[in-house]
C-alpha positions as CSV (number, residue, x, y, z in Angstrom):
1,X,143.6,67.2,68.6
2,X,139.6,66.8,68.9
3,X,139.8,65.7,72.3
4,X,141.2,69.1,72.6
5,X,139.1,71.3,71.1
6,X,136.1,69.5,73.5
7,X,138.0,70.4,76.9
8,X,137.2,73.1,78.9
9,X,139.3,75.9,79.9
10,X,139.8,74.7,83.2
11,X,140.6,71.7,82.3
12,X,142.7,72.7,79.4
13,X,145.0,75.0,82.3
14,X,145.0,71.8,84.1
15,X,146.8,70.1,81.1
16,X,149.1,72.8,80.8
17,X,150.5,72.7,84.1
18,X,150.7,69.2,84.3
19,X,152.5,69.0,80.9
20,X,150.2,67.3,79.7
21,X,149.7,68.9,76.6
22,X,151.3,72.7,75.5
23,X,150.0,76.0,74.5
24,X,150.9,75.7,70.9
25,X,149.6,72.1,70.5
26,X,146.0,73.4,72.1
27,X,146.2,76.8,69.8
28,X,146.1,74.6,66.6
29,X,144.0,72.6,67.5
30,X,141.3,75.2,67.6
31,X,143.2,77.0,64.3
32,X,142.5,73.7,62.6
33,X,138.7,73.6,63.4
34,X,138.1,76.9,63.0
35,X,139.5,75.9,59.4
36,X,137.4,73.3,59.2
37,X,133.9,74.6,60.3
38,X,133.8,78.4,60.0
39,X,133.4,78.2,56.5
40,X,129.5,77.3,57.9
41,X,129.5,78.8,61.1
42,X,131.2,82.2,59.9
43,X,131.8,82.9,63.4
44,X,135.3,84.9,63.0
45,X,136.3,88.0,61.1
46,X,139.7,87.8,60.9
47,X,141.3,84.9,62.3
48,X,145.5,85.7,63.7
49,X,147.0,82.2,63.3
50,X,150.5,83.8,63.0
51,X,149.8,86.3,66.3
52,X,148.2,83.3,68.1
53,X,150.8,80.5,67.3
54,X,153.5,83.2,68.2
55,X,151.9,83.8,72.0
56,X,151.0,80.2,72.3
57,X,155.2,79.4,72.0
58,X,155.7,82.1,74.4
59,X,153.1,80.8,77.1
60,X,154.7,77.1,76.8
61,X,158.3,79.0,77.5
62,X,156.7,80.7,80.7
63,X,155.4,77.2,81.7
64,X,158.9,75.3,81.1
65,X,160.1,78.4,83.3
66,X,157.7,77.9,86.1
67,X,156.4,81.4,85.8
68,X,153.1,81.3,84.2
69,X,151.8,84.5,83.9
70,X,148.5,83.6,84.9
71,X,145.8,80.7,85.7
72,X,145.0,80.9,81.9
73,X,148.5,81.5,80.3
74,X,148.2,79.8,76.8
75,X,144.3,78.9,76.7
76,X,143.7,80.4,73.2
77,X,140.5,83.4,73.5
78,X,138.4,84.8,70.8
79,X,137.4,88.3,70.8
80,X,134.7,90.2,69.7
81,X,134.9,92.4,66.9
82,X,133.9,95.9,68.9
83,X,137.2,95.9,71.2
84,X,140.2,97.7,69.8
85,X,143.4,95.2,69.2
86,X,146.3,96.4,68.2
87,X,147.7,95.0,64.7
88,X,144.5,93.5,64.5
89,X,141.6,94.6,61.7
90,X,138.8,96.0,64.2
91,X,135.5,96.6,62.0
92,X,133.1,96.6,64.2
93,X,130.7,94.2,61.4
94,X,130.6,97.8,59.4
95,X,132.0,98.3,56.2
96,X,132.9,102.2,57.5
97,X,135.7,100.8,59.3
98,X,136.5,97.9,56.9
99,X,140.5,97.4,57.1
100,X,141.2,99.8,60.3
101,X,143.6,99.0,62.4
102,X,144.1,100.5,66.1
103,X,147.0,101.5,67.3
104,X,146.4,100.6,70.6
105,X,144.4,97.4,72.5
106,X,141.6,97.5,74.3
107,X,142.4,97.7,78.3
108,X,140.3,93.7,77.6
109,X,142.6,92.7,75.4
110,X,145.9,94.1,76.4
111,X,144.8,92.1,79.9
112,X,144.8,89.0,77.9
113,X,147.8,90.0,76.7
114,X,149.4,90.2,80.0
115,X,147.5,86.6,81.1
116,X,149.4,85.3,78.2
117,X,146.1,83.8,76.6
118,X,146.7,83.6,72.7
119,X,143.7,85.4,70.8
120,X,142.6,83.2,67.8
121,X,141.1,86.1,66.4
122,X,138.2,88.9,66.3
123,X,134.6,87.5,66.1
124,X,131.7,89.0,64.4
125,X,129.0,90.5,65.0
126,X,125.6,93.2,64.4
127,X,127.1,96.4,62.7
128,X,128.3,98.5,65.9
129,X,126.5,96.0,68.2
130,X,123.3,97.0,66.9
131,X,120.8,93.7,66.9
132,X,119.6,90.3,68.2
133,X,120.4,88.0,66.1
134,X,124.2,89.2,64.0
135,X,122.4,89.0,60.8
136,X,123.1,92.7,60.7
137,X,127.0,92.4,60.1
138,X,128.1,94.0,57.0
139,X,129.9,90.8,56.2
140,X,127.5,88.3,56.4
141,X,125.2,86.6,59.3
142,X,127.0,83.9,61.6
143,X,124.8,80.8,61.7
144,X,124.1,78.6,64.9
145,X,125.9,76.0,65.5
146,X,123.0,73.6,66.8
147,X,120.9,74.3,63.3
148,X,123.1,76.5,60.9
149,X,119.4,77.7,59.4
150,X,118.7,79.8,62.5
151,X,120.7,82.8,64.1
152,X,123.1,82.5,67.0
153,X,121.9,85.5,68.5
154,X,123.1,89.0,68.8
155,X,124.8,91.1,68.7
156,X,127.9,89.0,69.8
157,X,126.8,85.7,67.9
158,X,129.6,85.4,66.7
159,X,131.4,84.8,69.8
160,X,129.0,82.6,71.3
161,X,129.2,80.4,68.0
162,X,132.8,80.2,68.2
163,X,132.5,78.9,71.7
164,X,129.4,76.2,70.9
165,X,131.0,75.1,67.8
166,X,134.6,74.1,69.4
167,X,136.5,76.7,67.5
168,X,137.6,78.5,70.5
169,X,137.6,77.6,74.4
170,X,136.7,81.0,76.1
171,X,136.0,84.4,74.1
172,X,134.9,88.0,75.2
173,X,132.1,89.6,74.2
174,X,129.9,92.7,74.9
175,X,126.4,93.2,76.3
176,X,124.9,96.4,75.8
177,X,121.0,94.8,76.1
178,X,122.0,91.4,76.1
179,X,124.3,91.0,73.5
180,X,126.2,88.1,76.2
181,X,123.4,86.7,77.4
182,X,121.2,86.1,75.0
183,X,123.4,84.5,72.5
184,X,124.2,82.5,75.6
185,X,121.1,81.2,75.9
186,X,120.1,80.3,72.4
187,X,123.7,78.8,71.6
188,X,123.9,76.4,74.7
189,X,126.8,78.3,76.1
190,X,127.3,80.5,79.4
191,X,127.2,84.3,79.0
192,X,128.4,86.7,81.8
193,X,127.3,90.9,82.4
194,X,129.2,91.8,84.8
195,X,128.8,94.7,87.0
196,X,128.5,98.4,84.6
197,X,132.3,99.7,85.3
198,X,133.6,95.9,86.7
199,X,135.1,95.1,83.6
200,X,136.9,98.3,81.5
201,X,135.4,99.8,78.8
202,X,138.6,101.7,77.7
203,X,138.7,100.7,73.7
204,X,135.5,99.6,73.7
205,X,134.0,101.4,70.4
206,X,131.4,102.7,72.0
207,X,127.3,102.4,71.2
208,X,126.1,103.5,74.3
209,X,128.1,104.6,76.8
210,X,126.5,104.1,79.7
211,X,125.0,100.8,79.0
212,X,128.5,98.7,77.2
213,X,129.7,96.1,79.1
214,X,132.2,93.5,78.2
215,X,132.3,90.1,79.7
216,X,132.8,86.4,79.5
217,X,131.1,83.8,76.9
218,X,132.1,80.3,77.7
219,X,130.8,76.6,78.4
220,X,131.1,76.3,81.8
221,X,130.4,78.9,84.7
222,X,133.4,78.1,86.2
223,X,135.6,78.9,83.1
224,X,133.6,82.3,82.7
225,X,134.5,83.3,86.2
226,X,138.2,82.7,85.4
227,X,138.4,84.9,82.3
228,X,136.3,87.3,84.1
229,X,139.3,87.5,87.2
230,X,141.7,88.0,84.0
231,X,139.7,91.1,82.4
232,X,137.7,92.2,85.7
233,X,139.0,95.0,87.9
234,X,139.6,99.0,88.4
235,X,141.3,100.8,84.9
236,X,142.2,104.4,85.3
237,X,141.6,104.8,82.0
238,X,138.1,104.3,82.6
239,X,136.2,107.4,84.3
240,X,133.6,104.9,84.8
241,X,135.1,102.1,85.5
242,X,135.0,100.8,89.4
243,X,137.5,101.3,91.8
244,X,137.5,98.2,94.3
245,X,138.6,95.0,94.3
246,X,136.4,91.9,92.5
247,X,134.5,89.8,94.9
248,X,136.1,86.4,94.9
249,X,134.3,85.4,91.6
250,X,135.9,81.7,91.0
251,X,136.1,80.8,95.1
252,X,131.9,81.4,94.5
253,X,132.0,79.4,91.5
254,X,133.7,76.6,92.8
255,X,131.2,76.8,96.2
256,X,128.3,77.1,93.7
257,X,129.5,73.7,91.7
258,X,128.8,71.7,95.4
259,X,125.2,72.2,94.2
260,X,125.2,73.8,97.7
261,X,122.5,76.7,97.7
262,X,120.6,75.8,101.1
263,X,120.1,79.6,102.5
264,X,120.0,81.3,99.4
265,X,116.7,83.3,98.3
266,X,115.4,83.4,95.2
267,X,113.6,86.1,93.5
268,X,111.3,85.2,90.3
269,X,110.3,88.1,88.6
270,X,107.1,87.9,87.7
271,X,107.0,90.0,84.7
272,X,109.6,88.2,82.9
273,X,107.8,84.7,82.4
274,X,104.6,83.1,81.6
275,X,102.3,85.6,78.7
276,X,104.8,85.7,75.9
277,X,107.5,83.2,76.6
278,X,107.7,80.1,74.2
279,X,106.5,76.9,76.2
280,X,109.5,75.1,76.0
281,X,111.3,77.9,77.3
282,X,108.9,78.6,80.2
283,X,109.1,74.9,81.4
284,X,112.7,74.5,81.4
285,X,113.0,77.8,83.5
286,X,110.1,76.3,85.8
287,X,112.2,73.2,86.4
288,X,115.6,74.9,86.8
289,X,113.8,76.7,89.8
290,X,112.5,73.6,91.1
291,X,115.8,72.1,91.1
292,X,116.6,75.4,93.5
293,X,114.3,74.9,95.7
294,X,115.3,70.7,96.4
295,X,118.8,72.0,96.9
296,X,117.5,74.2,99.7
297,X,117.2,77.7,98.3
298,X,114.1,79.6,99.2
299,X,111.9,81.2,96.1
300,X,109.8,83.7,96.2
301,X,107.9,86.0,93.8
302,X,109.0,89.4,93.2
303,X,106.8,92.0,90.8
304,X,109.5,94.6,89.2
305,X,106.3,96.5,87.4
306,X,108.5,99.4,85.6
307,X,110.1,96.4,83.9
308,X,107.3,96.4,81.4
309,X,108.4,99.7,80.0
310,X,111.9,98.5,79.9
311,X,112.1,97.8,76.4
312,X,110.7,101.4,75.4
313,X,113.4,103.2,77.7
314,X,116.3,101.3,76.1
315,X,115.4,101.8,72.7
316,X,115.0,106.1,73.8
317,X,118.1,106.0,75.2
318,X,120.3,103.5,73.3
319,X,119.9,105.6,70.4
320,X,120.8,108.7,71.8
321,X,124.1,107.8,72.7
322,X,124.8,105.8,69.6
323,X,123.2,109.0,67.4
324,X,126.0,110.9,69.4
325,X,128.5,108.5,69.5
326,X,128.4,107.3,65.8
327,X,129.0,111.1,64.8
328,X,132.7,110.8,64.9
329,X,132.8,107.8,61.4
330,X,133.2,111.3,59.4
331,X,135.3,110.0,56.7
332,X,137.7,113.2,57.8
333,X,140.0,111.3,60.0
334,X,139.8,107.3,59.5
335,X,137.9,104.6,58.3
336,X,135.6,104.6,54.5
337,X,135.9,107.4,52.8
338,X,133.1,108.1,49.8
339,X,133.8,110.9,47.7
340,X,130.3,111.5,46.1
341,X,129.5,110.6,42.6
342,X,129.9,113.6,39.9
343,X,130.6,116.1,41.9
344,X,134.3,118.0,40.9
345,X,134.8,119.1,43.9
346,X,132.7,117.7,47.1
347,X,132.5,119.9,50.6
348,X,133.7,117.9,53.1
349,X,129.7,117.5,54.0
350,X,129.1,115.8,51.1
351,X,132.0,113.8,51.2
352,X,130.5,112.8,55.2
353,X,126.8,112.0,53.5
354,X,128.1,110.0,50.7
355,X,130.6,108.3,53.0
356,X,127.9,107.5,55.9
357,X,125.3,106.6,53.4
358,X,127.9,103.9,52.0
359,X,129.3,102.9,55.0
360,X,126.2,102.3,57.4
361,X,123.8,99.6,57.1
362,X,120.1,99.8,57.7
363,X,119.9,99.3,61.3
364,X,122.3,101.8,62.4
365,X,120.6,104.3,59.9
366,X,117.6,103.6,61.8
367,X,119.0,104.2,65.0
368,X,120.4,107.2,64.1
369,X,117.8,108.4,62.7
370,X,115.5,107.8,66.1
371,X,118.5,109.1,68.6
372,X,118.9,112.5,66.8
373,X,114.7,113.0,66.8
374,X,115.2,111.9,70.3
375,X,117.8,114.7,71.6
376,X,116.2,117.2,69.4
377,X,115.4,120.5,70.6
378,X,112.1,119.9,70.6
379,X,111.4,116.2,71.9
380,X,113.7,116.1,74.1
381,X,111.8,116.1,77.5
382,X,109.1,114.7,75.4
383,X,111.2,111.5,75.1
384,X,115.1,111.1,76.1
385,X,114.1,112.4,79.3
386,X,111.2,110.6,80.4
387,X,113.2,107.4,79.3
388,X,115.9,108.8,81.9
389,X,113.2,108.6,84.9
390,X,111.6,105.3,84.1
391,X,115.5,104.1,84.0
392,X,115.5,105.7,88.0
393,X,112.5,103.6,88.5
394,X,113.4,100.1,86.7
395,X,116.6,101.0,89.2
396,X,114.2,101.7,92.4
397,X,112.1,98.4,91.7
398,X,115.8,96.3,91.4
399,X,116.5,97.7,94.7
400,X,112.6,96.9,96.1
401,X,113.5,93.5,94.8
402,X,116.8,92.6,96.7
403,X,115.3,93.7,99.9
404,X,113.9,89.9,99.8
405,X,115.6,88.3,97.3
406,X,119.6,87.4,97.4
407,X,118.9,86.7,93.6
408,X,116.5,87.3,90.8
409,X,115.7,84.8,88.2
410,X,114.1,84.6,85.0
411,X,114.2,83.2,81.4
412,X,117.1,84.7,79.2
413,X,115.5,84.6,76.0
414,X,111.6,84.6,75.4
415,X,112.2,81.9,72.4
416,X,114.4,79.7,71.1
417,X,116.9,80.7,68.1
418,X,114.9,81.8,64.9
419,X,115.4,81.3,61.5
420,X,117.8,83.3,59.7
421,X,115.9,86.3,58.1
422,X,112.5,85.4,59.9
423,X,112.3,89.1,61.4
424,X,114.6,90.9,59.4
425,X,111.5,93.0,57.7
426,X,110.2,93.3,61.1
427,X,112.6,95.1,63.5
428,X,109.9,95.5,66.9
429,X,109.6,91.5,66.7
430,X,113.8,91.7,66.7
431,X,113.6,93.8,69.6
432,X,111.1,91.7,72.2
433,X,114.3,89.1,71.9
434,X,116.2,91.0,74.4
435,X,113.2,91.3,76.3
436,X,114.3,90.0,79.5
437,X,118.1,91.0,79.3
438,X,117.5,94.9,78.8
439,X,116.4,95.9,82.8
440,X,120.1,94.9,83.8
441,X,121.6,97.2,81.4
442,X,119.8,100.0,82.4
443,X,120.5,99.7,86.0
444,X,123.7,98.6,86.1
445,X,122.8,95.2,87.4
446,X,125.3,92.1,86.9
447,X,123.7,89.2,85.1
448,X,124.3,85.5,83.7
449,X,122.9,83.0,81.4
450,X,123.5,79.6,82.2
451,X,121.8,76.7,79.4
452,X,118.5,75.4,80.8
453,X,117.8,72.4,78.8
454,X,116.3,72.3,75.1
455,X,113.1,73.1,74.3
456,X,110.3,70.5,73.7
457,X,109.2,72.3,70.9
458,X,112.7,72.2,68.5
459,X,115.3,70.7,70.4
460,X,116.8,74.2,70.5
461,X,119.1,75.5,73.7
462,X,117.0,77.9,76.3
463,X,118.7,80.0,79.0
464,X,118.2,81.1,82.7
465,X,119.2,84.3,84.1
466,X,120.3,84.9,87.4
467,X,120.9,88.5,88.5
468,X,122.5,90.3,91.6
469,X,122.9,93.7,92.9
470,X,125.4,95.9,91.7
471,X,129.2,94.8,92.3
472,X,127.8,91.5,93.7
473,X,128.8,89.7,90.7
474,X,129.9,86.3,93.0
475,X,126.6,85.4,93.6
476,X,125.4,85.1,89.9
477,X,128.1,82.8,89.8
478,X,127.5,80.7,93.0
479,X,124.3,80.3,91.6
480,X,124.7,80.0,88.2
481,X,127.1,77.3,89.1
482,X,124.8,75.4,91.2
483,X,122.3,75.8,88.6
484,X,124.9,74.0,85.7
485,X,125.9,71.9,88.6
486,X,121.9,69.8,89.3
487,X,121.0,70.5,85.8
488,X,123.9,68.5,84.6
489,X,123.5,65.5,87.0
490,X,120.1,65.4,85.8
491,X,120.8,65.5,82.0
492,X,123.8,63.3,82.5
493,X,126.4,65.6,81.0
494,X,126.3,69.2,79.5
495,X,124.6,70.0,76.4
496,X,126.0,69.5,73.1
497,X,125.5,70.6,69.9
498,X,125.1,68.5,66.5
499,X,127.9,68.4,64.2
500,X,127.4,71.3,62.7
501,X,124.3,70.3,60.2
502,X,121.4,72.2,58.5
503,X,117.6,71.0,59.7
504,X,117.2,69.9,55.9
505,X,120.2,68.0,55.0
């Protein structure tokens, strides 16, 4: 069973059709050690052992048939707590939807569905997938699984901690700023953006509509490209979701895995390194671009100035749409429902105020609170839309960029994981963590974090991001892949984590 738990999903598929092992015997494997170390890691939610065990018998039928219904049918997935699953709790990490169950999946999910993959369960996360670091979940921070003092990232550590710690294979998170990729980066694990509109958003619970993307978080760039074949593609339920065919995303990531990039060019953005960026971080980025340039890829140095303001823009218009968006938890038609203390007979506003005040956690509060002065009357041009022309610009210099660069590079994360509660009291140091991620959001951009090595400094995983124009989501993984590729000959063998220890026991 632990030699299970270690394999990839690649590799796991590969035991499946060779009968070599069977769905349900690879689903409890990961039940058992999500018994075993989530008590610490407190990477799930809810966890479906019933649901999961039940799709995992039906996969290993399909199999014995000879009609899997997919590459993937019965590797076990977790999912992230934001996308609507039928049957399944769906909180979001807020205590306003604490026990809510949809009625309906996700356009994601019901995709795994159809795959056959059996979903382990929902992972947590930042309270409506508003943080760095998932220390804002109503029901408790996950911890890391290479230190369990420090965070796992946010706001979908929980799924990267379920992938790092063994407890699930593959899992799906969403990245609205960086929510994949930098818990990648900081776990050890391989976080995919895909293209805005590649992957549906259709039950997504939304926090910004036109920045949510859901995507891939797994230990291998190959694996990632598989799930992403499984959840990727048009939805008419989606006004905004693409319609054309994915590139050839695992064909790239096999051709990637050669180590093969000779013709490629390289763009390093020169405003996301150096001033800033912790040391061990900076080098291992410097020597993943190195190992680029000896496979034959040419690098050059691209300046994306508007990036600089990037961080400003997306925290304009992030909570604008979530002020708008969050307006529906009402406590009129599900969810928490507060009625207000000594009062015989509340209005339905108070019931609303006492319900919101109860239900919402500081962060969101705080978001709200900056999106509504934001799209007020009388700041909106002031604010909102200025942050909607540097987003035009931050688009203009990607484009600038591209013209002579295939790819752009840079650090994921500016820092290794921190300490649980370091920057709770200061929200603006929280922030700068997604400091690098945020410019792909706002234009659309697909991005992916692949581990870079650990930092001298703690021993902690750091990330690289590649980055591609829009719907050209193959070449962040023929690179990305290339990148896991010469990093692993040189470290002998991918990274990972401890058994699951704190720094001071």
């Amino acid at each position: 069973m632990t030699e299970l738990i270690r394999r990839t999903a690649a590799e796991l598929a590969e035991l499946l059709t060779s009968g070599g092992t069977t769905s349900v015997e690879v689903t409890e494997a990961h039940l058992e050690r999500i018994a075993a170390v989530d008590g610490d890691v407190h990477a799930f939610l809810h966890v479906d052992a019933d649901g999961a065990l039940a799709s995992a018998r039906a996969a290993d039928e399909r199999r014995a048939s000879g009609a899997p219904a997919s590459a993937l049918d019965g590797v076990p997935i977790a999912v992230k707590d934001v996308l609507a699953t039928q049957g399944l709790p769906t909180t979001c990490g807020s205590r306003i939807l604490e026990g809510w169950v949809p009625p309906y999946d996700a356009t994601v999910v019901s995709r795994l569905r159809a795959a056959g993959l059996p979903i382990l369960g929902k992972t947590n996360m930042d309270e409506f997938a508003m943080g760095s670091s998932t220390e804002h979940s109503a029901y408790g921070p996950t911890r890391n699984p290479w230190d369990l003092d420090r965070i796992p990232g946010g706001s979908g550590g929980g799924s990267a901690a379920a992938v790092a710690a063994f407890e699930a294979p593959i899992a799906v998170g969403t990245d609205t700023g960086g929510s994949i990729r930098q818990p990648g980066a900081v776990t050890g694990t391989v976080g995919v953006k895909p293209t805005y509109g590649g992957v549906s958003r259709y039950g997504l619970v939304a926090l910004a509509n036109s920045l949510d993307q859901a995507g891939p978080v797994t230990r291998t760039v190959l694996d990632a490209a598989l799930l992403h074949e499984v959840i990727g593609g048009h939805d008419p339920l989606d006004s905004t979701s693409i319609d054309q065919p994915l590139p050839p995303l695992v064909q790239a990531a096999r051709r990637g895995a050669t180590g093969d990039v000779r013709g490629l060019r390289v763009g390093v953005i020169k405003e996301l390194t150096g001033e800033g960026y912790q040391a061990g971080v900076q080098r291992r980025f410097e020597e993943a671009v190195q190992l680029l340039v000896e496979a034959g890829a040419e690098v050059v140095e691209v300046s994306c100035p508007t990036f600089v303001h990037a961080l400003a823009t997306y925290y304009l218009i992030l909570p604008a749409e979530a002020s708008s968006n969050l307006a529906k938890f009402d406590a009129m038609r599900y969810g928490l429902r507060v009625l207000p203390e000594g009062v015989d007979a509340p209005s339905a506003e108070q019931v609303m105020r006492a319900t919101r005040d109860r239900g919402f956690g500081d962060e969101v509060k705080r978001r709200i609170i900056l999106g509504t002065y934001a799209l007020s009357s009388g700041y909106y041009d002031a604010y909102y839309g200025q942050a909607q022309k540097v987003r035009t610009l931050i688009s203009r210099d990607f484009e600038t960029a591209f013209a002579s660069a295939d790819v752009l590079v840079s650090p994921t994360a500016p820092t290794t994981a921190f300490r649980l509660g370091e920057k709770l009291d200061d929200p603006v140091a929280m922030y700068l963590n997604d400091l690098a991620t945020i410019p792909a959001n706002l234009a659309g951009v697909p991005g992916i974090s692949v581990p870079s090595g650990l930092a001298d400094e703690d021993g902690l995983p750091a990330g690289v991001q590649v980055l591609a124009p829009a719907t050209a989501d193959d070449r962040v993984y023929r690179v990305g892949a290339a990148l896991e590729t010469l990093l692993q000959d040189r470290w002998g063998g991918p990274l990972v984590p401890p058994e699951l220890v704190r720094e001071d026991a």
